[in-house]
VOLO-499008 format. One record per residue: x, y, z of N, C-alpha, C, CB in turn. Coordinates in steps of 0.2 Angstrom, whole numbers, plus 5000, padded with zeros to 4 digits. Each point is the difference from the previous one (the first is absolute). Glycine has a CB too. Layout:
N
XYZXYZXYZXYZ
...
This chain:
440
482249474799499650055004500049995007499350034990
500650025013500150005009499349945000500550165005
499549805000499349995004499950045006500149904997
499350065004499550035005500349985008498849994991
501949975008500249975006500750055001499449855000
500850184991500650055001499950045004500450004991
498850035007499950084999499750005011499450034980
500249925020500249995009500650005003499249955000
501150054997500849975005500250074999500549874998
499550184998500250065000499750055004500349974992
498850025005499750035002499950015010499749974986
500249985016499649995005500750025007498849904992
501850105006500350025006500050074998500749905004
499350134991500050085000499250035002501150004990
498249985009499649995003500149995009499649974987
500649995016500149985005500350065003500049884997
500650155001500450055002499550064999501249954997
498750074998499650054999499450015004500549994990
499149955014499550015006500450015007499049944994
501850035006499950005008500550104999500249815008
500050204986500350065000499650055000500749944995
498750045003499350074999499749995006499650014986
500749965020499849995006500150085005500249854997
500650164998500150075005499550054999501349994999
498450024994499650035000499450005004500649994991
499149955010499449985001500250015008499749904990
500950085015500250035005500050065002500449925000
499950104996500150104999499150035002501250014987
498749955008499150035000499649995006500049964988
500150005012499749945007500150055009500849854992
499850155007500250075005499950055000500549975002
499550074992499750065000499250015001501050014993
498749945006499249985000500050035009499649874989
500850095015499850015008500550065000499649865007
500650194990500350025004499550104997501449885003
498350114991499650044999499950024993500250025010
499150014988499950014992500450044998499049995000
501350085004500750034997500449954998500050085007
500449894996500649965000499749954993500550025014
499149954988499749984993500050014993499750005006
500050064994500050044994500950024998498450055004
501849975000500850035001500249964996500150045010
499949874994500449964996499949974993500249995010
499350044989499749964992500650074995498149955003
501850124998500450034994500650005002499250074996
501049945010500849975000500249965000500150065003
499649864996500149944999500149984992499249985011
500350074987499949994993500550044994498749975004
501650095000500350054999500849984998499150065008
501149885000500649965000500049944995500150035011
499249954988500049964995500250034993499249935007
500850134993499950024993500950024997498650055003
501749935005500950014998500249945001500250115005
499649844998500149954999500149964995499650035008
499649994988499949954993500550054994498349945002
502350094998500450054997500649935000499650165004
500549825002500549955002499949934997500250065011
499049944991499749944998500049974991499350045013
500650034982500049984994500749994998499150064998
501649985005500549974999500049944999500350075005
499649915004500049924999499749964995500150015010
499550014987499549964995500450014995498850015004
501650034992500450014995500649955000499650125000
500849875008500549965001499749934999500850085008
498449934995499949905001500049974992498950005012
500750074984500049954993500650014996498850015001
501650014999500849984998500149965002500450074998
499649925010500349935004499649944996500250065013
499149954986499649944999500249974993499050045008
501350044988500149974992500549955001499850114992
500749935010500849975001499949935003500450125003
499149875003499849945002499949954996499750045007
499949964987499549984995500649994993498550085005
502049964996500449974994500549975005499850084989
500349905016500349955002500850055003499349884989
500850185012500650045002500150025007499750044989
500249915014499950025006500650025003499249935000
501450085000500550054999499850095000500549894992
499050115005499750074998499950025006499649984990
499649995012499750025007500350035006499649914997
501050095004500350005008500450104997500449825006
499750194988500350075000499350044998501449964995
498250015002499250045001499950025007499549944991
500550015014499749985006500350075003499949835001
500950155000500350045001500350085002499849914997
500150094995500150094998499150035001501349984986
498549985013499150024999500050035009499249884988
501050075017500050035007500250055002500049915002
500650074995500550075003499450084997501749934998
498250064994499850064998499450015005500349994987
499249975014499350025004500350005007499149934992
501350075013500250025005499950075002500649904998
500050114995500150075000499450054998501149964998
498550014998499550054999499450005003500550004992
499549955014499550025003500350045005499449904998
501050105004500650045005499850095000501249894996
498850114993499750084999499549995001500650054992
498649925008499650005000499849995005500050004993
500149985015499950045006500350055002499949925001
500550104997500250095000499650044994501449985005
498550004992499350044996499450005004500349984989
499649975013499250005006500250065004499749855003
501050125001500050035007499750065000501049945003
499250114990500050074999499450004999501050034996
498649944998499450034994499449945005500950034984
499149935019499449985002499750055004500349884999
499850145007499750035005499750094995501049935011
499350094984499750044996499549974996500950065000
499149904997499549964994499549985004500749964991
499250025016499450005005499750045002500549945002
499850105000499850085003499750034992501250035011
498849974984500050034994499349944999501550064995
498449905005499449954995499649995009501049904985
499150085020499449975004499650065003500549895004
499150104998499450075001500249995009498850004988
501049955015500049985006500749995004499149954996
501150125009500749995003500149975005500250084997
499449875006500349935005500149954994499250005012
500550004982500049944995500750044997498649944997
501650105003500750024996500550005005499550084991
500649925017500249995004500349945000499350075005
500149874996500149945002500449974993499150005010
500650024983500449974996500750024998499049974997
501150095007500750035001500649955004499450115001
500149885004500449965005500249934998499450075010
500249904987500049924997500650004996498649974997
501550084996500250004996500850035001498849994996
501450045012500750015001500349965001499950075003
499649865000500449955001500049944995499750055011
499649964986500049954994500549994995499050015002
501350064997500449974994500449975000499950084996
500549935008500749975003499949914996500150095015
499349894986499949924999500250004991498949965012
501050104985500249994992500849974999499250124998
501249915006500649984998500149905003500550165001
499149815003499949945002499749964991499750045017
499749994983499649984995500250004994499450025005
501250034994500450014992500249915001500750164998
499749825007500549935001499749954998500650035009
498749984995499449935000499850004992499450025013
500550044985499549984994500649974993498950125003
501849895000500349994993500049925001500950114998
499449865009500249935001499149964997501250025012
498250014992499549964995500050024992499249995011
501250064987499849984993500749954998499250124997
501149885007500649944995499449915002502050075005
498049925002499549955001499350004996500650015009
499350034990499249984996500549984990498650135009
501849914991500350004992500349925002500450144996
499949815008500249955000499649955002500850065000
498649965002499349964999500249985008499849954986
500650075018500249965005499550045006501249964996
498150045004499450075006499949945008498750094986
501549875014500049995009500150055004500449905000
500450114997500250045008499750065000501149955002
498550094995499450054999499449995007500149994984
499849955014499449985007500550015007499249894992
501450095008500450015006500250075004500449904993
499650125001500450085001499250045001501350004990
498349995008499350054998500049965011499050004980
501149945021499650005006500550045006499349884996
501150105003500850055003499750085001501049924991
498750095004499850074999499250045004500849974987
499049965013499450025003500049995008499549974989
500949985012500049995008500350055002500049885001
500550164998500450035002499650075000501049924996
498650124997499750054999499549995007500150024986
499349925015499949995005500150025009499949954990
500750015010500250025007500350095002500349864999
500150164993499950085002499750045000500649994999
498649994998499750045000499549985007500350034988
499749935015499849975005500550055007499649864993
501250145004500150035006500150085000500549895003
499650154991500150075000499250034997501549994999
498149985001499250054998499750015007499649944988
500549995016499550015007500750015005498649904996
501950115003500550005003500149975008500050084992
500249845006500149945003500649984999499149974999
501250005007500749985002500350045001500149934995
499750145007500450055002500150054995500649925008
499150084988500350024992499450055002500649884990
499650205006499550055000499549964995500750115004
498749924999499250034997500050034993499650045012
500549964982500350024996499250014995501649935002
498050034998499450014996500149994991499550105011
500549944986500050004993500849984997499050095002
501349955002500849994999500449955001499950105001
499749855005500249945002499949954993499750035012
499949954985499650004996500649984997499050085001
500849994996500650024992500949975003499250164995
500949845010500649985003500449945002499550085003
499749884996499949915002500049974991499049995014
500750064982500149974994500750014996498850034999
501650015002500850024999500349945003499950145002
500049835004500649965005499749924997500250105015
499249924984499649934994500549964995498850084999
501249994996500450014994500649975002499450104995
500949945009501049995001500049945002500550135004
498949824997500149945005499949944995499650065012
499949964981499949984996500849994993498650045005
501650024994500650014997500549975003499750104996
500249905010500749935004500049964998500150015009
499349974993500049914997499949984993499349985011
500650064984500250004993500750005000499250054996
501349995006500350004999500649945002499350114999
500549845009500249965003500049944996499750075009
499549934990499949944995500349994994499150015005
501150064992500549994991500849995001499150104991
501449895014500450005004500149945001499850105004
499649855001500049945001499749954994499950045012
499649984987499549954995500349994992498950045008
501250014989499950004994500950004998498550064999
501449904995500749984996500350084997499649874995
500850165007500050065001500550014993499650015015
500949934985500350004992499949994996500549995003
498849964996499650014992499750034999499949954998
499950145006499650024998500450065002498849925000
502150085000500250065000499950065006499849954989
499750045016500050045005500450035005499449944997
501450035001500450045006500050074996500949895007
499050134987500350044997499550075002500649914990
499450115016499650055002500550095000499149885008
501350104991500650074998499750054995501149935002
499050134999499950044993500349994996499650075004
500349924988500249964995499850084993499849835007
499950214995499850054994499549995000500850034994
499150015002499250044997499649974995500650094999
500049844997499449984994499749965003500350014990
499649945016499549955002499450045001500849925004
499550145002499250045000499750034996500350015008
500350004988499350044991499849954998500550094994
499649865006499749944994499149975006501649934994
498650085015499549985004499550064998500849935010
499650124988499450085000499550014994500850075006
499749904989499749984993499349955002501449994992
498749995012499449934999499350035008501349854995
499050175009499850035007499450075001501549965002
499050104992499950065002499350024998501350025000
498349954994499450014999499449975007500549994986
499949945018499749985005499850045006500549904995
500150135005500250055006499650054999501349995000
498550064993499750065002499449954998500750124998
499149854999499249975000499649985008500549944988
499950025014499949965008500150095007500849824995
499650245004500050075003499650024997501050035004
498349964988499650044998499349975004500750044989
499449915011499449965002499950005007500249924992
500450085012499650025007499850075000500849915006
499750104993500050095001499250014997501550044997
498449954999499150014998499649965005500250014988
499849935016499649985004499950035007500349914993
500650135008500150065004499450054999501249994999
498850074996499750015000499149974998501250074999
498649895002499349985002500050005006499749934993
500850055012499750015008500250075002500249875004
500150174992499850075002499350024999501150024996
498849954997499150034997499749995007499849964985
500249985018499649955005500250065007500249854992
500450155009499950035004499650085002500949924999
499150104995499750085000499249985002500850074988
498849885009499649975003499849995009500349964989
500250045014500149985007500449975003499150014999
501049975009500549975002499649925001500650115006
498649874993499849974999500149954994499550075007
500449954987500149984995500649985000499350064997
501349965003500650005001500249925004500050154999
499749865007500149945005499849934996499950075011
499349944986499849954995500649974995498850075002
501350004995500549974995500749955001499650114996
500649935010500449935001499849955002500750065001
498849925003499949955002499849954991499750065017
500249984981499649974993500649984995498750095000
501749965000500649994997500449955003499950104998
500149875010500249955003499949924997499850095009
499649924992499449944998500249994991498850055009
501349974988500250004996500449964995499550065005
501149955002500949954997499449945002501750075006
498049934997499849895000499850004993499349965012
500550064985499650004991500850014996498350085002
502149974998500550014997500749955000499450125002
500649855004500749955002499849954995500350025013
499349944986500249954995499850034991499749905011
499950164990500350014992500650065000498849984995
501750055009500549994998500449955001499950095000
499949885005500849945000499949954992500149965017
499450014979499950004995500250054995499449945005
500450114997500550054995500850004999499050075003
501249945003500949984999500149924997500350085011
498949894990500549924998499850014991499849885014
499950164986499849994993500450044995499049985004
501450085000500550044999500749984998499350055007
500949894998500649964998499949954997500450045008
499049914992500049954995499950014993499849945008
499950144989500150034995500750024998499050035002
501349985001500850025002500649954997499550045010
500349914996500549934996499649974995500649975011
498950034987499849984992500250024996499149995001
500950104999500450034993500849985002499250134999
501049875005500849995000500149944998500250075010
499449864990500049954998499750004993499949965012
499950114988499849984990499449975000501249974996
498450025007499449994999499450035001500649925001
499450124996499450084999499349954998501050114993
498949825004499550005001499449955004500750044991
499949955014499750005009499850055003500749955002
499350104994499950065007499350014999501150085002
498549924994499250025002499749955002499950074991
500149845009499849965002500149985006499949984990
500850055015500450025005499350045005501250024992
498950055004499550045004499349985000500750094997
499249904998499349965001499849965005500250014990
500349945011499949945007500150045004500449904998
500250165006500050015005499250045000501550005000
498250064997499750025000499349975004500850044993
499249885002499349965003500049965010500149964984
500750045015500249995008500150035003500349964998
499750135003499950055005499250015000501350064998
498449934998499250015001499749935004499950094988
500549865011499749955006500250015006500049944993
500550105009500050055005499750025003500550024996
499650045002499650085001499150014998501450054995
498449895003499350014998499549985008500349974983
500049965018499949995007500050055004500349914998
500350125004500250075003499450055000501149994996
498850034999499650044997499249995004500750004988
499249945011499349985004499949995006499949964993
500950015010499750035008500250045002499949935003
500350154994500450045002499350034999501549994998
497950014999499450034998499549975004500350034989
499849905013499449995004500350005009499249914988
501450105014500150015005500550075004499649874997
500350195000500450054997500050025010499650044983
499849955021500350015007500549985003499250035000
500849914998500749965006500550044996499649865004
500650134990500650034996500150095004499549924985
500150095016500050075002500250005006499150054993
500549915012500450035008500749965000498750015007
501649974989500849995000500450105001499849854990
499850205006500350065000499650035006500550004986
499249985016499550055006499449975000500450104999
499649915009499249995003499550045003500449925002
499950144993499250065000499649984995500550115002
498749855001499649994995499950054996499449925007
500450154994499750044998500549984991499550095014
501349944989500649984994499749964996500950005005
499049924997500049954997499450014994500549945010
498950104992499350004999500250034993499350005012
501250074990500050044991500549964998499750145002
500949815000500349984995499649944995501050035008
498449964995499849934996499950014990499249985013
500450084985500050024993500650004998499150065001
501549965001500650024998500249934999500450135005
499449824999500349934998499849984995500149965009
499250044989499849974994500350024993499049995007
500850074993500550054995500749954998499550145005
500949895000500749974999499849934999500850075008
498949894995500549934997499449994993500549925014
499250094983499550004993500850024992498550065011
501949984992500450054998500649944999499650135006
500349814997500649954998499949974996500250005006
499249994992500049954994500350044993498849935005
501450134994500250024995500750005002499050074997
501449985010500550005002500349935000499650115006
500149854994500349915000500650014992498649925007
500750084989500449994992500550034998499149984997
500750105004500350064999500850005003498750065001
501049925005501150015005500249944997500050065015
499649884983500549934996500350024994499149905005
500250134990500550014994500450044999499449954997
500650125009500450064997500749975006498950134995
501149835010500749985001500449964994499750015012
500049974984500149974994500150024995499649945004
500350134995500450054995500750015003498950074997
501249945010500550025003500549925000499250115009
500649844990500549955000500149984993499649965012
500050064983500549994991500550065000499049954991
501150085014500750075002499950074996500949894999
498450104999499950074998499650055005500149944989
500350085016499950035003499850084998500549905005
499850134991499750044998499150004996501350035001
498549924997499250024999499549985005500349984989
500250005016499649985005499850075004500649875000
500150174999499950085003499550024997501250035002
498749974992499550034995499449985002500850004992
498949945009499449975003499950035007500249894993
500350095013499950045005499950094999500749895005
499650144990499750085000499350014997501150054999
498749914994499450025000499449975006500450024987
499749925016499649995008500150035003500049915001
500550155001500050055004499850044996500749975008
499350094991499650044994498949995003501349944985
498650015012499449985003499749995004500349984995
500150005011500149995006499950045005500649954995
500050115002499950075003499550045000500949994998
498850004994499450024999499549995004500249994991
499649935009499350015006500349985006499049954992
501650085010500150035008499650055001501149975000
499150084994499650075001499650015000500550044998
499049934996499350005000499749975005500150004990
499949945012499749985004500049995009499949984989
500850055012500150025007500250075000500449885004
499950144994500250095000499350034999501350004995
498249984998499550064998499549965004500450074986
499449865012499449985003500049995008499749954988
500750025013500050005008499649955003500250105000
500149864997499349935000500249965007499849964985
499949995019499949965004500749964999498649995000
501650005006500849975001499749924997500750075013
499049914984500149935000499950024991499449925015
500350114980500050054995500850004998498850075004
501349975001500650024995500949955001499250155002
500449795000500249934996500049984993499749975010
499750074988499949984991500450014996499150025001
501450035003500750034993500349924999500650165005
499649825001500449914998499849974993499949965014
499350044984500149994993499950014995500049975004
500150124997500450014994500850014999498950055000
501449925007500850014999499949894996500750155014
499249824989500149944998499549974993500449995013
499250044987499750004992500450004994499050055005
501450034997500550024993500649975003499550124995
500649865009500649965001500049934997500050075011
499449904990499949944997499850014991499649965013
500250074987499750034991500749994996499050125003
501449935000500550024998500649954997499650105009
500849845000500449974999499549954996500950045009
498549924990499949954993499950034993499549935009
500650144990500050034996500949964997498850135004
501649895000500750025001500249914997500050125012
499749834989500249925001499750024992499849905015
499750104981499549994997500350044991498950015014
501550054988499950054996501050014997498650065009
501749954998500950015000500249954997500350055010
500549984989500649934997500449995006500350054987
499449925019500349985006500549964998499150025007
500849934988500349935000500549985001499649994994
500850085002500749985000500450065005499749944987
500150075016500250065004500750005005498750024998
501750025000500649955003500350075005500549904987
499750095019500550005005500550015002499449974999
């Protein structure tokens, strides 16, 4: 069985990446705070909107990591590089249709759902430019999933920082428009995160070129080769794909509920939604590590590692995240003037902090063991777990932000009812299924 010195060596550089990478976020946020509660509020639904086309690319990738990681785990490393491969080309292209589906249908689905036309304006303008970074982010998310499936996550911390210095400086020069560059505001923004991405996807791509044995793991073979690699990747993928586009897309619609509330609320939300990747980075990067060392166990044939597996990981992201938890509650203002230094802001985000970070000690267990449905390869019940949490979910959206209309820091409370049945669900799923033998 893994140790506690494996499961760090995985864990903690995809952790490491995953804060300097949720940094663009945190910068996006960070500038919109000084540049106004519109812009603000703007970038939380069309931030979350892109995330919701993003994570369509992103379940792909989770369907190619864990065939890569099986394939890894029975020792086929031959395999890897026509997954790696054919899986890119496919997601290239289909992010390619899914920015020309934005281009058309976002500016209507905005105009159609936000009440507020500077807030449908400005998340117009973010989102002409944001998409564009999808077709960057199809490249990135595939190469981290062959690296996390080969246990090899350093260069994750390399590339995440790559990504952040770089998001940084453009958005340093086209928001407040510096070096000569136009005043761009919102769309700078969304513009520095695009040239982020394509600068991140370089250096992946530079680094698997130079660094990595590129003939044991089959890699030159990036040509189209047909159809059955990618049906076998969609066999294992396509439940991740509409699960991970149902899930945002529903968190979508919460910052709609939120926004009908005000442009107030709205600004809260994101800044709360900000605050939040600090609590969420190390229980997913634990979740992917728990995702693939479930992975290579089955592929290794040893199904009866994986609950004592999860278990450890589990007990090690709450040594985490529980610290977190406590000074993210006893010192929630400094945390806060990172996104703005309107006291008044700060004052109504304080309740919405406590709420959110309380909501992790569930979300901890809940995203550890249900990425661990998703790593014995049965990705379709995992779909099934993710629809009835949305189902629910949806429910006390409407009840308690649509009909009651409660206090922005209130209608935080839906979070545990989506990670309650999320957690209920996947230890029902370890406890109850014929996972054991489940083959790939």
């Amino acid at each position: 069985m893994y140790s506690r010195k494996d499961i760090w060596s995985i864990a903690l550089p995809i952790l490491v990446s995953l804060f300097v990478q949720n940094l663009i976020n945190i910068t996006d946020t960070a500038f919109m705070g000084r540049v106004g509660q519109v812009e603000l509020g703007a970038s939380a639904l069309a931030g979350v909107l892109y995330l919701a086309f993003y994570m369509v690319t992103f379940g792909f990738s989770t369907g190619a990591q864990i065939l890569m990681a099986r394939r890894n785990g029975e020792a086929k490393y031959q395999a890897l590089g026509p997954i790696m491969g054919q899986g890119t080309l496919f997601l290239v292209f289909f992010s390619i249709l899914l920015v020309g589906a934005s281009l058309v249908w976002t500016p209507r689905l905005l105009d159609l759902l936000i009440s507020s036309p500077a807030v449908c304006k400005a998340g117009e303008d973010y989102m002409e430019y944001r998409i564009f970074g999808l077709i960057f982010t199809s490249i990135g998310v595939m190469f981290r999933a062959f690296f996390v499936a080969i246990t090899r996550t350093r260069v994750l911390m390399v590339n995440a920082i790559i990504m952040t210095v770089a998001n940084v400086v453009f958005n340093y020069i086209f928001v407040f428009g510096n070096f000569g560059a136009p005043q761009m505001g919102i769309a700078g923004a969304a513009l520095g995160s695009v040239l982020a991405e394509a600068s991140a996807a370089l250096h992946f791509v530079l680094y698997t070129f130079f660094c990595i044995d590129r003939e044991k793991y089959q890699l030159s073979r990036f040509g189209f080769q047909g159809f059955a690699l990618i049906r076998e990747i969609l066999n294992v993928s396509v439940w991740s794909m509409i699960l991970y586009f149902l899930t945002i897309g529903t968190w979508f619609l919460f910052f709609v509920a939120v926004e009908h509330l005000g442009e107030l609320p709205l600004a809260i939300s994101n800044i709360i939604r900000s605050t939040s990747t600090l609590l969420f980075m190390p229980v997913n990067a634990f979740g992917a590590t728990a995702c693939t060392l479930v992975s290579n166990a089955m592929g290794a044939h040893r199904a009866d590692d994986v609950m004592p597996i999860v278990r450890r990981i589990i007990k090690m992201c709450y040594t985490i995240v529980l610290p977190l938890i406590i000074l993210l509650c006893l010192f929630p203002q400094w945390i806060l003037l990172i996104y703005t230094n309107d006291s008044a802001l700060i004052a109504n985000c304080t309740a919405s902090v406590y709420v959110m970070s309380a909501y992790y000690l569930l979300a901890l267990p809940g995203n550890l063991l249900f990425q661990s449905v998703s790593g014995t390869g049965d990705t379709r019940m995992a779909f099934l777990i993710e629809m009835v949490t949305i189902v629910f979910y949806t429910l006390a959206i409407y009840v308690i932000i649509v009909q009651q209309r409660v206090d922005i820091s209130l209608c935080w409370t839906v979070e545990y009812i989506y990670w309650g049945f999320k957690l209920m669900l996947s230890a029902l799923f370890f406890k109850k299924a014929n996972w054991r033998n489940k083959k790939i």
